[in-house]
N, CA and C atoms of all chains as a GROMACS GRO file, in nm:
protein
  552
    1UNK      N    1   0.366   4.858  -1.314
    1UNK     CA    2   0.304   4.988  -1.333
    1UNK      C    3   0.275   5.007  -1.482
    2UNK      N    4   0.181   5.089  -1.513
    2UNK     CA    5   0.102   5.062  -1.662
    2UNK      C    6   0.133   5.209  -1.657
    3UNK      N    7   0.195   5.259  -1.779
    3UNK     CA    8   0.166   5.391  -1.806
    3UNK      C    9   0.128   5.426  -1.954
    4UNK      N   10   0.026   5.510  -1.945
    4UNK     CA   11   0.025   5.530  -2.113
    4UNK      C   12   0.009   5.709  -2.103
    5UNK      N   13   0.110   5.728  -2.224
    5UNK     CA   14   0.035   5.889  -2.278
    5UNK      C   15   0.009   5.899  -2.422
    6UNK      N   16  -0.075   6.004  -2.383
    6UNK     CA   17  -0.108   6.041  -2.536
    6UNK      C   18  -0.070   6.193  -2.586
    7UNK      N   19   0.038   6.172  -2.659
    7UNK     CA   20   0.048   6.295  -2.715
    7UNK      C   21   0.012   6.394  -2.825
    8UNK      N   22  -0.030   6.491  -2.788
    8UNK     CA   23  -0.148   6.529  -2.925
    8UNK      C   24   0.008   6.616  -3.030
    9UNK      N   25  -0.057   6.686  -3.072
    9UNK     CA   26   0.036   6.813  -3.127
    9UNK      C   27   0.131   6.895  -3.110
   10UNK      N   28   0.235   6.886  -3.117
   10UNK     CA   29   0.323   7.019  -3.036
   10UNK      C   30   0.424   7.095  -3.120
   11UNK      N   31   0.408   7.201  -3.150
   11UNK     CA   32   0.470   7.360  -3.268
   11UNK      C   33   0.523   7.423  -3.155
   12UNK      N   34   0.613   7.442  -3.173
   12UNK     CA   35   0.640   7.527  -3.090
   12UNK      C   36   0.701   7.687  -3.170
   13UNK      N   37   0.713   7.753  -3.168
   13UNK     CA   38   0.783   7.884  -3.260
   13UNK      C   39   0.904   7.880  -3.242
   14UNK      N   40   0.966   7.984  -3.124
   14UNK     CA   41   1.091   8.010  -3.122
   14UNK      C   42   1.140   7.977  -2.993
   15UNK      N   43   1.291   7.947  -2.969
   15UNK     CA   44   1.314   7.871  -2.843
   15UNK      C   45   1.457   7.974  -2.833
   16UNK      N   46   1.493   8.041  -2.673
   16UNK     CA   47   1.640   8.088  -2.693
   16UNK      C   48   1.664   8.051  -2.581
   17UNK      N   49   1.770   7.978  -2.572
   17UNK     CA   50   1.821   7.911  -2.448
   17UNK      C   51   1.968   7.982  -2.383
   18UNK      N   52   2.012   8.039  -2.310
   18UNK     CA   53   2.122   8.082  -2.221
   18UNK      C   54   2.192   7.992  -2.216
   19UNK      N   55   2.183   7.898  -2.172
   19UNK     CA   56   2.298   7.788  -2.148
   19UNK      C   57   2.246   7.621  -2.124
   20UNK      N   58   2.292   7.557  -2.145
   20UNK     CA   59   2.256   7.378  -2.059
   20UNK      C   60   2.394   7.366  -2.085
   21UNK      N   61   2.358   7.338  -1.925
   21UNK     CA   62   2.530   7.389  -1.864
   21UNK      C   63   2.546   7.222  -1.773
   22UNK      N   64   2.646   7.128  -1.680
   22UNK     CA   65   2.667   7.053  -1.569
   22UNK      C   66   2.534   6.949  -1.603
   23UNK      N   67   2.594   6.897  -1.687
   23UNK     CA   68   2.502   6.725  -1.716
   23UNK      C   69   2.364   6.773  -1.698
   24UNK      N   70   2.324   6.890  -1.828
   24UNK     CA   71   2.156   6.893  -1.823
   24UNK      C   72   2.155   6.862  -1.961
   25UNK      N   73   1.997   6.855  -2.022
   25UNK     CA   74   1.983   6.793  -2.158
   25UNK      C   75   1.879   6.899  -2.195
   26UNK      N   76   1.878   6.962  -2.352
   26UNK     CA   77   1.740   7.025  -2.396
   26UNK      C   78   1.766   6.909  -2.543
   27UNK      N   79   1.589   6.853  -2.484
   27UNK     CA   80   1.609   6.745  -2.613
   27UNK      C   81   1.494   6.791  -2.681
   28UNK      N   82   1.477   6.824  -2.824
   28UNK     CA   83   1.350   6.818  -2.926
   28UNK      C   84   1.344   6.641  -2.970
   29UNK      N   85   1.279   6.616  -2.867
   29UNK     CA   86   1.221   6.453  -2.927
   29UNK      C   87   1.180   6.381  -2.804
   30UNK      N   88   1.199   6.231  -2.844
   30UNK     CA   89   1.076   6.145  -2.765
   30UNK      C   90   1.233   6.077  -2.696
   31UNK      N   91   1.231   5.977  -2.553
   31UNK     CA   92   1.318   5.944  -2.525
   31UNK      C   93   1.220   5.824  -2.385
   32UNK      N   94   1.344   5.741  -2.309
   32UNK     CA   95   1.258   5.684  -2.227
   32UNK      C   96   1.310   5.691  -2.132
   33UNK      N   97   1.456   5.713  -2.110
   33UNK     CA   98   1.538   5.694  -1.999
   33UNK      C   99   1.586   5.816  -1.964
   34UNK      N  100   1.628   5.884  -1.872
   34UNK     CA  101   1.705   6.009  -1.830
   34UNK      C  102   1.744   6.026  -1.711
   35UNK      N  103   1.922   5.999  -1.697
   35UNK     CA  104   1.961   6.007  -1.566
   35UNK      C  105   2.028   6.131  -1.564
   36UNK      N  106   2.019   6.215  -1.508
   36UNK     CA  107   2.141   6.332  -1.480
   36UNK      C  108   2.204   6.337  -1.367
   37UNK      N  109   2.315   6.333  -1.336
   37UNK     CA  110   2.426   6.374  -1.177
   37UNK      C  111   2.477   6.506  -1.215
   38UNK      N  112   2.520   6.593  -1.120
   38UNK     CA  113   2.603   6.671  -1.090
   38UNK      C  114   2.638   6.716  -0.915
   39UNK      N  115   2.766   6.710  -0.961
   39UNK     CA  116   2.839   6.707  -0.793
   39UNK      C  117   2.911   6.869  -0.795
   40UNK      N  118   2.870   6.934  -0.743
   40UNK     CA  119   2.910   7.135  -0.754
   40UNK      C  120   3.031   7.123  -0.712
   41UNK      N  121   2.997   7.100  -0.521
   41UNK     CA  122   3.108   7.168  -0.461
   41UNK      C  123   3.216   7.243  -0.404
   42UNK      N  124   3.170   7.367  -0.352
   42UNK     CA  125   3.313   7.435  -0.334
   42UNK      C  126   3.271   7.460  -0.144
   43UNK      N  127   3.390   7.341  -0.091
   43UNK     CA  128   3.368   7.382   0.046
   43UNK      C  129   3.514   7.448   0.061
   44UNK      N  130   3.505   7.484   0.211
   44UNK     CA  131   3.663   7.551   0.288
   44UNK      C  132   3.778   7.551   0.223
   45UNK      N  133   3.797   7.432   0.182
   45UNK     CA  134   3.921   7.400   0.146
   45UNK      C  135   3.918   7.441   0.000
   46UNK      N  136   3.841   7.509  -0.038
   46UNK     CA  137   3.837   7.575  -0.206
   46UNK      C  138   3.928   7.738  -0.180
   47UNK      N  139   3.891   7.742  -0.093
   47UNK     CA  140   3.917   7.882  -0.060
   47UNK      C  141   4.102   7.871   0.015
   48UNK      N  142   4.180   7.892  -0.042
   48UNK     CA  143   4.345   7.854   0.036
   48UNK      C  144   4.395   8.009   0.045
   49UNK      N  145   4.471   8.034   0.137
   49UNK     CA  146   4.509   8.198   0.183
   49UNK      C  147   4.669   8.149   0.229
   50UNK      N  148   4.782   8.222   0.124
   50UNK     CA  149   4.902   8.174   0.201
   50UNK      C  150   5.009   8.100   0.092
   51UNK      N  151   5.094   8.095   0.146
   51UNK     CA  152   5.254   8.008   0.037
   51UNK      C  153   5.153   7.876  -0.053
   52UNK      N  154   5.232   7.869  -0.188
   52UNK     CA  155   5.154   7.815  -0.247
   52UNK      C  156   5.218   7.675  -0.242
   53UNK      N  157   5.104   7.616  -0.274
   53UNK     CA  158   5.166   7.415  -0.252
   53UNK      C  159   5.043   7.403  -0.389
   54UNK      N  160   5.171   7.332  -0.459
   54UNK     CA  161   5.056   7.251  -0.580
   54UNK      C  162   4.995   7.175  -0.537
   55UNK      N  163   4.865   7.105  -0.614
   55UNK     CA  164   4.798   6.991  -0.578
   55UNK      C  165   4.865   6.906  -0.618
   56UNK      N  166   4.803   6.781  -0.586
   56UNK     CA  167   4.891   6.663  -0.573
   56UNK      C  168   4.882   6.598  -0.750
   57UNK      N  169   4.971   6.557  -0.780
   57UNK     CA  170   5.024   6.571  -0.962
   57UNK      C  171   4.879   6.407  -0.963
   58UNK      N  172   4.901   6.429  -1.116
   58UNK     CA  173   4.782   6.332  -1.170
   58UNK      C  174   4.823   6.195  -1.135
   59UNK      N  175   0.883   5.094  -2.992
   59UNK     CA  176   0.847   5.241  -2.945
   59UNK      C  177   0.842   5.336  -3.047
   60UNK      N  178   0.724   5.428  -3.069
   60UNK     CA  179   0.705   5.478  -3.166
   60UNK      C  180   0.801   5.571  -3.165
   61UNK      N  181   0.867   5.631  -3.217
   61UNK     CA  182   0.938   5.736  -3.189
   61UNK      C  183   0.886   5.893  -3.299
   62UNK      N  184   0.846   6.003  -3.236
   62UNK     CA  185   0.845   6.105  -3.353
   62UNK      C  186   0.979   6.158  -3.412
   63UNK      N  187   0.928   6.246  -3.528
   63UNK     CA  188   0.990   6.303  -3.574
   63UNK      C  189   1.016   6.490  -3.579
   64UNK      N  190   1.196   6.497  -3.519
   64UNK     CA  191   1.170   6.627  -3.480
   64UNK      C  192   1.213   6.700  -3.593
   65UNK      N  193   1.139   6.807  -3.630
   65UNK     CA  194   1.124   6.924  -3.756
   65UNK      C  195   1.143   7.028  -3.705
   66UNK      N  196   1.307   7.098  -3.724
   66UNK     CA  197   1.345   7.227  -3.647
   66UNK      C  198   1.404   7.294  -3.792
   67UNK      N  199   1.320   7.432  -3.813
   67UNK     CA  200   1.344   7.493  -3.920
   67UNK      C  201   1.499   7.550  -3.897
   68UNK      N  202   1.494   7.640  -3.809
   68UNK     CA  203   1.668   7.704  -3.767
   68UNK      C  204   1.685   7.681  -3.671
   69UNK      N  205   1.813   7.658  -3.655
   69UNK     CA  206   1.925   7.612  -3.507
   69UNK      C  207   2.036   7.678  -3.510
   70UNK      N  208   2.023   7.762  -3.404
   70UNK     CA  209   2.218   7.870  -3.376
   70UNK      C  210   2.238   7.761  -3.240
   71UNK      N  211   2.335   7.725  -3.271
   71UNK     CA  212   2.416   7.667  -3.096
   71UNK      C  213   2.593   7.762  -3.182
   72UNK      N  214   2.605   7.847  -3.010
   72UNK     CA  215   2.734   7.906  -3.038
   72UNK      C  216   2.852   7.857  -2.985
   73UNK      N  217   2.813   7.753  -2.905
   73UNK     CA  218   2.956   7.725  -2.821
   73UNK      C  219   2.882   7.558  -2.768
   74UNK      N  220   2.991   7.484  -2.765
   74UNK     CA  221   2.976   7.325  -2.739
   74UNK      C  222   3.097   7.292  -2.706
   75UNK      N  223   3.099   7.255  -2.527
   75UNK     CA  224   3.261   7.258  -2.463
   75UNK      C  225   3.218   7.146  -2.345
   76UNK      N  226   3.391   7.117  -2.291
   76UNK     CA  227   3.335   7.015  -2.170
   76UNK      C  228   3.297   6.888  -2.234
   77UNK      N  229   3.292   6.797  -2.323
   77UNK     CA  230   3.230   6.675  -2.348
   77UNK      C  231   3.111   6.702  -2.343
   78UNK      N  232   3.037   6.795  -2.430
   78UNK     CA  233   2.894   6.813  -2.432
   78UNK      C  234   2.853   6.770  -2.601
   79UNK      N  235   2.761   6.766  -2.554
   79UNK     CA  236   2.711   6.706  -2.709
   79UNK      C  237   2.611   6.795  -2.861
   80UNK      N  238   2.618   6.823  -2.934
   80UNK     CA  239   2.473   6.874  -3.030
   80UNK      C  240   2.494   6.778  -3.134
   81UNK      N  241   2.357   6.738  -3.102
   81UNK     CA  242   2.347   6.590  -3.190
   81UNK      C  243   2.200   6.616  -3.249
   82UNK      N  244   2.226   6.618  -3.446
   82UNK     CA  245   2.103   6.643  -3.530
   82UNK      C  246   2.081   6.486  -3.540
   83UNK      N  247   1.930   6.410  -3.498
   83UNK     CA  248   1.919   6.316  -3.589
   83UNK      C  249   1.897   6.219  -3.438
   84UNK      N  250   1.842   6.109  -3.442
   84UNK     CA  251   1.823   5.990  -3.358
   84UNK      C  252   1.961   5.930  -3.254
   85UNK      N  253   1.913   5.881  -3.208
   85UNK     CA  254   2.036   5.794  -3.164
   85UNK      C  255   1.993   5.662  -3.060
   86UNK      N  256   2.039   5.616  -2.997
   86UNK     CA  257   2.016   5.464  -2.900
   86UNK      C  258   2.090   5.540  -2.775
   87UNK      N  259   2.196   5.604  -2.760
   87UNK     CA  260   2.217   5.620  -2.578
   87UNK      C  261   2.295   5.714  -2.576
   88UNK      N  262   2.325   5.784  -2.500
   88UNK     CA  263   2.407   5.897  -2.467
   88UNK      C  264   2.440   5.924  -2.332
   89UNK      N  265   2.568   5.920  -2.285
   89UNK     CA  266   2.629   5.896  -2.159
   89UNK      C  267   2.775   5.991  -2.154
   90UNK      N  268   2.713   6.134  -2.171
   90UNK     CA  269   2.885   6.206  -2.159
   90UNK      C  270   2.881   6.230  -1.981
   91UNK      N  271   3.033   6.233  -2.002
   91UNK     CA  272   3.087   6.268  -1.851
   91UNK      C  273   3.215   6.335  -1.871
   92UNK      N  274   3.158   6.436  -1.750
   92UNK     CA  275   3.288   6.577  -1.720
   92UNK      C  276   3.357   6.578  -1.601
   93UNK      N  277   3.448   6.608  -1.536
   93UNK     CA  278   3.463   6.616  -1.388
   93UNK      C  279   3.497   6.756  -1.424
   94UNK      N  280   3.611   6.782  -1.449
   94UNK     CA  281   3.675   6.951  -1.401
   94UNK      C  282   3.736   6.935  -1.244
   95UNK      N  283   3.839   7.058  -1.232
   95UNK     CA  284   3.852   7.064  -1.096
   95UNK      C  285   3.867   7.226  -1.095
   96UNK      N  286   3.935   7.285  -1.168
   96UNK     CA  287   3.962   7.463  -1.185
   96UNK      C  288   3.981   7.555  -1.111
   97UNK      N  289   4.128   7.539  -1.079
   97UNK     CA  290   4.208   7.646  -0.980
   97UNK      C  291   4.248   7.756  -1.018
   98UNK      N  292   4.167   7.838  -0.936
   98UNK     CA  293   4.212   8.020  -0.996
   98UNK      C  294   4.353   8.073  -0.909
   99UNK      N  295   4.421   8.119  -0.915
   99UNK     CA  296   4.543   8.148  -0.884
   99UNK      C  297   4.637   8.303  -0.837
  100UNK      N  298   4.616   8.328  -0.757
  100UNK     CA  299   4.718   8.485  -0.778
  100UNK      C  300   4.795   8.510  -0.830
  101UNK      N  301   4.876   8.433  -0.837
  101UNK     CA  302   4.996   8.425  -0.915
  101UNK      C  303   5.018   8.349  -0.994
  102UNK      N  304   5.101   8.387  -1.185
  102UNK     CA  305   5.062   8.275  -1.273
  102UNK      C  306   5.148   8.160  -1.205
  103UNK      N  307   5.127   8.067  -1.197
  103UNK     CA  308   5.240   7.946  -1.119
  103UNK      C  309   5.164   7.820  -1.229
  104UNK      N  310   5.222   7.777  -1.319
  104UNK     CA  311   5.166   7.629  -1.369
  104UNK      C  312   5.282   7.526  -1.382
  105UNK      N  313   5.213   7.444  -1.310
  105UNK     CA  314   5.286   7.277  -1.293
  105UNK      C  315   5.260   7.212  -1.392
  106UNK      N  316   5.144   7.194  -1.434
  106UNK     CA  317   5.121   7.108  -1.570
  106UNK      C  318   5.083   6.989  -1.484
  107UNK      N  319   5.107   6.920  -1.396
  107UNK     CA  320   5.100   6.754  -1.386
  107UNK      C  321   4.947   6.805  -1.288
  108UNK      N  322   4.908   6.915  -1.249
  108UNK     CA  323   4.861   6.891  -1.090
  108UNK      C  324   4.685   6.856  -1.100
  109UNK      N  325   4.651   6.803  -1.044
  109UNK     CA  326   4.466   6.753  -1.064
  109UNK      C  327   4.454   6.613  -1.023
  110UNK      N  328   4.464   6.537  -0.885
  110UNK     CA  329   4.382   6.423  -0.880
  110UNK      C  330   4.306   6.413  -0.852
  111UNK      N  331   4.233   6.347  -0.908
  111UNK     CA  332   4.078   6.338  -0.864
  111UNK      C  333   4.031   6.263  -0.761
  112UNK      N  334   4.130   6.171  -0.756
  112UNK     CA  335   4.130   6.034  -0.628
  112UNK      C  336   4.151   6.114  -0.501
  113UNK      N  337   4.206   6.236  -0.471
  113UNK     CA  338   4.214   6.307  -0.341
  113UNK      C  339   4.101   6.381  -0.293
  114UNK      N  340   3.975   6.371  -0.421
  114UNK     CA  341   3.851   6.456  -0.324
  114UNK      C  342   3.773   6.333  -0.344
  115UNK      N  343   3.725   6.331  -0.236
  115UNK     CA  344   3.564   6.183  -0.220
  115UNK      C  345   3.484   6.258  -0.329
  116UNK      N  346   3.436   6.339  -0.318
  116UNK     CA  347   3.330   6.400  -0.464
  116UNK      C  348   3.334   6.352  -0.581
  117UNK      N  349   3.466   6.287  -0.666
  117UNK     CA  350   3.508   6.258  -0.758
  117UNK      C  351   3.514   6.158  -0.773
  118UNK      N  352   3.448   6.001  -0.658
  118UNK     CA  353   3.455   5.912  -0.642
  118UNK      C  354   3.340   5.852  -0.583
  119UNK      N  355   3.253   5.903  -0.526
  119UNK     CA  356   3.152   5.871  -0.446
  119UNK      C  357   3.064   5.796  -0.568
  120UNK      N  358   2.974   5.747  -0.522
  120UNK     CA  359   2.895   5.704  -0.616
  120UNK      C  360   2.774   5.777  -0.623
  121UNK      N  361   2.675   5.765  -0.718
  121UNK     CA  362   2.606   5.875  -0.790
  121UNK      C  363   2.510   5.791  -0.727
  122UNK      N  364   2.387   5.872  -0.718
  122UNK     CA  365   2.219   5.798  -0.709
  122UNK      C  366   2.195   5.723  -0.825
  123UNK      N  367   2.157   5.608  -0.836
  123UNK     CA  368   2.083   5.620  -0.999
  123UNK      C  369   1.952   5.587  -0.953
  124UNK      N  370   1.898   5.601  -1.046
  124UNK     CA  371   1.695   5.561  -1.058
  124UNK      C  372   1.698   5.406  -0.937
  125UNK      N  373   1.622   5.332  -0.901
  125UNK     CA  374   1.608   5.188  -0.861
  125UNK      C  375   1.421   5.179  -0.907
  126UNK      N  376   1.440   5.080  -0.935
  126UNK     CA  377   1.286   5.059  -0.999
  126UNK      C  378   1.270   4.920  -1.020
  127UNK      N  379   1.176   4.917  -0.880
  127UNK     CA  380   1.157   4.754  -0.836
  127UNK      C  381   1.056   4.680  -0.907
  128UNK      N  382   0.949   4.768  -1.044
  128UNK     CA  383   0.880   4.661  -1.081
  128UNK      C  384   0.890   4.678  -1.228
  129UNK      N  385   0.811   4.618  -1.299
  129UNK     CA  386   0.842   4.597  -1.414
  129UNK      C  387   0.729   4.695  -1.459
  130UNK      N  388   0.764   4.786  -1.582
  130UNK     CA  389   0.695   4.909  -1.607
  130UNK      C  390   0.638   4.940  -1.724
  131UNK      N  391   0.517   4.911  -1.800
  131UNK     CA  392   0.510   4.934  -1.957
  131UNK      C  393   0.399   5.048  -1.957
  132UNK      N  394   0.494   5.115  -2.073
  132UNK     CA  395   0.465   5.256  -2.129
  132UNK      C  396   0.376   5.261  -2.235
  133UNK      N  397   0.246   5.313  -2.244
  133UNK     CA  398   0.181   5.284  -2.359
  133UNK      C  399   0.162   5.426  -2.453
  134UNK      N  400   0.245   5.467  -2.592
  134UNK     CA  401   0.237   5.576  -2.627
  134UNK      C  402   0.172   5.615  -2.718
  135UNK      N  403   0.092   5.708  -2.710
  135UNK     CA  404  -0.011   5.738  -2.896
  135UNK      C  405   0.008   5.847  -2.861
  136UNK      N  406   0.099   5.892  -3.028
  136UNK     CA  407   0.113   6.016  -3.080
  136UNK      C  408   0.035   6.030  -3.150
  137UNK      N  409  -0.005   6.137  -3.151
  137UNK     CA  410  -0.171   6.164  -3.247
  137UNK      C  411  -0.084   6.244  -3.380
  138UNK      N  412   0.013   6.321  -3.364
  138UNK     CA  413   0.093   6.338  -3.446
  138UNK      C  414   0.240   6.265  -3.426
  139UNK      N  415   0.299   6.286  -3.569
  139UNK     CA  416   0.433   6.225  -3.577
  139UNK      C  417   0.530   6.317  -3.547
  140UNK      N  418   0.550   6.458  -3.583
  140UNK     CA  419   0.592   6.535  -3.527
  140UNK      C  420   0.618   6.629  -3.467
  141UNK      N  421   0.768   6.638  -3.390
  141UNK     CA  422   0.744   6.776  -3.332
  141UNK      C  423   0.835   6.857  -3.370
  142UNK      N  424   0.763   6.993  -3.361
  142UNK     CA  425   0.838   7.099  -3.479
  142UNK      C  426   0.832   7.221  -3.346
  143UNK      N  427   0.935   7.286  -3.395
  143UNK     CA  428   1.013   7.424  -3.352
  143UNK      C  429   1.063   7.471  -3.451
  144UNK      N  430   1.026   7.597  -3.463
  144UNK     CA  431   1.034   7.693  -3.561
  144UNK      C  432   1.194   7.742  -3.549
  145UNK      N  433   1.238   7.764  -3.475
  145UNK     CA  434   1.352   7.850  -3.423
  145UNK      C  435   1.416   7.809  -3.302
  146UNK      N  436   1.564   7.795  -3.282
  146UNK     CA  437   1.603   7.769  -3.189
  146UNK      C  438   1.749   7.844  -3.161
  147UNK      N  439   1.776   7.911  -3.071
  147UNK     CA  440   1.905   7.981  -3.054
  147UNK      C  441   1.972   7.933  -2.883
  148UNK      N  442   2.122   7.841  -2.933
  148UNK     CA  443   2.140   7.823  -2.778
  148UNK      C  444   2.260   7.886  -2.814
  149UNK      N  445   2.311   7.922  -2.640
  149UNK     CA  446   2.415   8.008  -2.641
  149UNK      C  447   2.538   7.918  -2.609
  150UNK      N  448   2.503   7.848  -2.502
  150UNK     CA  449   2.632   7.737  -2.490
  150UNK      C  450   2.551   7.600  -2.419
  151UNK      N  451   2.632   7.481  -2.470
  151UNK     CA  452   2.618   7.381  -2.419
  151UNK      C  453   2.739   7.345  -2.366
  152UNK      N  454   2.755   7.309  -2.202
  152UNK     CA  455   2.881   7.325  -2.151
  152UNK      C  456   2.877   7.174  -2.036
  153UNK      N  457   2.989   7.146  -2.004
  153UNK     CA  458   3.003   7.014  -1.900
  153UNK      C  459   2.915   6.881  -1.895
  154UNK      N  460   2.957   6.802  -1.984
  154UNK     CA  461   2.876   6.714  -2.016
  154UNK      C  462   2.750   6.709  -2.022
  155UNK      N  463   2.688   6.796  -2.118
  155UNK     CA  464   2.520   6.824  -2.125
  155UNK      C  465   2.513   6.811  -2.275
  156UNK      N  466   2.408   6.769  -2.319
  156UNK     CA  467   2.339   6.727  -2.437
  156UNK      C  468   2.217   6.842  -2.500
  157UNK      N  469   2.235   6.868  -2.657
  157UNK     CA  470   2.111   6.923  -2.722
  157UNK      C  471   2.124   6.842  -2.820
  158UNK      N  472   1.996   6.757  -2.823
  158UNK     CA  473   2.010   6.664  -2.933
  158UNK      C  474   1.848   6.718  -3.004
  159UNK      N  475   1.865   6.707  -3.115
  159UNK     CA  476   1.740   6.746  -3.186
  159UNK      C  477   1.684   6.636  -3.313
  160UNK      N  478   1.618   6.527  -3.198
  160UNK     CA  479   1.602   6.381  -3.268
  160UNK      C  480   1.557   6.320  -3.149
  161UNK      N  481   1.541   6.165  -3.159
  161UNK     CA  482   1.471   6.068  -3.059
  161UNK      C  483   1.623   6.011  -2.977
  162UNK      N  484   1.613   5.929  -2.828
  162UNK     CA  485   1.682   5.876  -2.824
  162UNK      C  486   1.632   5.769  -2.690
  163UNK      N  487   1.693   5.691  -2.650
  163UNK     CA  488   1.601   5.589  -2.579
  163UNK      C  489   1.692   5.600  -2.390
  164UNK      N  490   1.803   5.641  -2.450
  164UNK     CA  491   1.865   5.611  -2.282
  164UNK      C  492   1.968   5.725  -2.290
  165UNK      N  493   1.961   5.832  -2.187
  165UNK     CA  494   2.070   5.959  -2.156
  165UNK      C  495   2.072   5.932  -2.030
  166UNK      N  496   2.213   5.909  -1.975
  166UNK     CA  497   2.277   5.936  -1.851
  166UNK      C  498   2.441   6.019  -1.874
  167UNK      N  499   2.364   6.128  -1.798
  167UNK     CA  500   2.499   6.222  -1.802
  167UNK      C  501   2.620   6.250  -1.654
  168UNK      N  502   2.682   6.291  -1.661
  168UNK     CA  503   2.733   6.322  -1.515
  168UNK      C  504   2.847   6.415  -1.542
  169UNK      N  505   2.843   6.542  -1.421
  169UNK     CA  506   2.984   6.641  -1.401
  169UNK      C  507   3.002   6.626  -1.306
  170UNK      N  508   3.114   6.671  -1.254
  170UNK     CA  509   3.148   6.731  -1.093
  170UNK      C  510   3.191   6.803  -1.103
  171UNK      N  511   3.250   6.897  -1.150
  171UNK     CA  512   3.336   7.042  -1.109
  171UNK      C  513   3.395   7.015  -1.003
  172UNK      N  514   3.428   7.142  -0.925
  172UNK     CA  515   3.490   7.163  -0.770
  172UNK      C  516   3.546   7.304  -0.758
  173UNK      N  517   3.643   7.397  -0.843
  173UNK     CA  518   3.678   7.495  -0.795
  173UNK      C  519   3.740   7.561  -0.719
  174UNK      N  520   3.888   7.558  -0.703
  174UNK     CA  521   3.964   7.630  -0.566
  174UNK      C  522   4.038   7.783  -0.631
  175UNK      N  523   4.035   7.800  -0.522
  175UNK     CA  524   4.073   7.975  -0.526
  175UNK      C  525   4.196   7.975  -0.462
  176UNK      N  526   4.287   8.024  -0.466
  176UNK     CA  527   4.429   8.041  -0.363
  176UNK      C  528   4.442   8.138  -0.399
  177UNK      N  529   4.501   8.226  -0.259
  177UNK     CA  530   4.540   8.378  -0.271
  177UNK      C  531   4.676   8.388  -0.198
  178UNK      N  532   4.752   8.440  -0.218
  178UNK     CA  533   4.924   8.498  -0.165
  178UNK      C  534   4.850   8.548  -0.074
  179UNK      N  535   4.814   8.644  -0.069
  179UNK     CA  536   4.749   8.756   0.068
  179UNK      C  537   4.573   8.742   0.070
  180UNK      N  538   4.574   8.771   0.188
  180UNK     CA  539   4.435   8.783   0.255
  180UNK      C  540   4.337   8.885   0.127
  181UNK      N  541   4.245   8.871   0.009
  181UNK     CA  542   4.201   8.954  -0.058
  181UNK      C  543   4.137   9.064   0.000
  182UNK      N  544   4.068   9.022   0.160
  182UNK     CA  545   3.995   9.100   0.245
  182UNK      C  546   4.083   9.248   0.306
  183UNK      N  547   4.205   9.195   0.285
  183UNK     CA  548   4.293   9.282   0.384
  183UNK      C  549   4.320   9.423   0.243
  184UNK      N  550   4.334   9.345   0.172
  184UNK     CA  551   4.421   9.483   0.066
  184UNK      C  552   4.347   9.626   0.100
   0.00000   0.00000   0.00000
């Protein structure tokens, strides 16, 4: 696969970002590769009701 | 690979947590990783030892990555060399995430979180 771009000019002014939060990226520049994962998660068993039991030690 | 050059007059970043990164200036690769697990609690109760990660599949599974069966060339013309932002204000960079303000050739990041809640009593009932 052949790809070419051409990039002309880019200024940008002002940038306000809230957060990059769970393996995201805000990049000012040029790059070639970019993998991101994130695994969330919260099923049933997030939610426990009742006598407490630690989790299981490291 | 040509790489530009990034020209950022001001930068506020207020908070950088989690194995996250703010990186002024170039680099060759960047690969942070977070898991977390973060149990909220009714009652203060701390063990200190408790978090395996080997007991949820989430924390072990394997990730997608890219697959790319042919061979791929990129042809780039920057008509300028750089790129400029006047102003930049971030509020947080959190769980293995990156603001890098420069070139870089290879980012692979990864989190998992998860999150459990335990309650003594039914919260619904009170």
């Amino acid at each position: 696969m052949n790809f070419t771009v051409v990039n002309h000019n880019i200024s940008v002014g002002n940038i306000d970002v809230g957060g990059v939060s769970s393996a995201s990226i805000f990049l000012v520049g040029d790059t070639d590769t970019i993998i991101l994962s994130c695994v969330f998660d919260t099923p049933p068993e997030s939610l426990i009701i009742g006598p407490f039991v630690p989790l299981a030690p490291e | 690979m040509t790489r530009r050059t990034s020209v950022v007059d001001y930068s506020r970043v207020i908070n950088v947590s989690l194995s996250s990164i703010f990186h002024i200036g170039d680099s060759v690769q960047v690969t942070p990783v977070a898991w977390a697990i973060a149990v909220q609690r009714q009652l203060q109760l701390f063990y200190g030892d408790e978090g395996n990660f080997l007991q949820f599949p989430m924390f072990t599974m394997e990730l997608p990555q890219p697959t790319i069966q042919e061979p791929i060339t990129v042809n780039r013309y920057n008509a300028s060399s750089f790129i400029k932002v006047n102003r930049i204000h971030v509020t947080s960079v959190a769980a293995g995430s990156v603001h890098q303000i420069g070139s870089t050739n290879y980012i692979n990041s990864e989190s998992r979180i998860k999150h459990i809640r335990q309650f003594h009593r039914d919260p619904n009932m009170e």
